[in-house]
C-alpha positions in Angstrom: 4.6 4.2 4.8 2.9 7.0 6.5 3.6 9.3 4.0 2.5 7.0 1.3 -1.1 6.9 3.5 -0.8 10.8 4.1 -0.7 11.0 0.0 -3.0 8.8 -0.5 -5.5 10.4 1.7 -4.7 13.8 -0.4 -5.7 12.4 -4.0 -8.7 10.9 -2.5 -10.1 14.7 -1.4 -8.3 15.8 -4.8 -8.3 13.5 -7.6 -10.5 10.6 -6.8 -10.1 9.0 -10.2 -6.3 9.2 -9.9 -6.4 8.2 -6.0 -7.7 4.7 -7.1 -5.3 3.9 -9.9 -2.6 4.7 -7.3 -4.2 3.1 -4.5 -4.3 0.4 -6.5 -0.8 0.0 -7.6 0.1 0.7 -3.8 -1.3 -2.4 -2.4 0.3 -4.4 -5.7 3.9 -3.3 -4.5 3.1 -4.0 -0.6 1.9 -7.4 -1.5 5.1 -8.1 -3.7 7.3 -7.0 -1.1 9.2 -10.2 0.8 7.5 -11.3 3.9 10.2 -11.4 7.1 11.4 -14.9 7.6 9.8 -14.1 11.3 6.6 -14.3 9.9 6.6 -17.1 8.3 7.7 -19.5 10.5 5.1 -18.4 13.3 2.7 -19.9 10.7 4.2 -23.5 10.8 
């Protein structure tokens, strides 16, 4: 993941347009990963 931020923070001093279609799709795929079983039961 930090790699993913460190990139991010590149296209956003580089290609600012680009930067936002990415950032975008980046916090698509982190929402649509599968939440730990751990977390969920700590809200119940």
């Amino acid at each position: 993941m930090i790699l993913a931020n460190d990139f991010l923070e590149y296209l956003l001093n580089t290609e600012r347009d680009l930067a936002a279609r990415v950032r975008d799709r980046y916090d698509m795929y982190l929402k649509s990963l599968p939440v730990p079983s751990s977390l969920t039961e700590r809200c119940y």
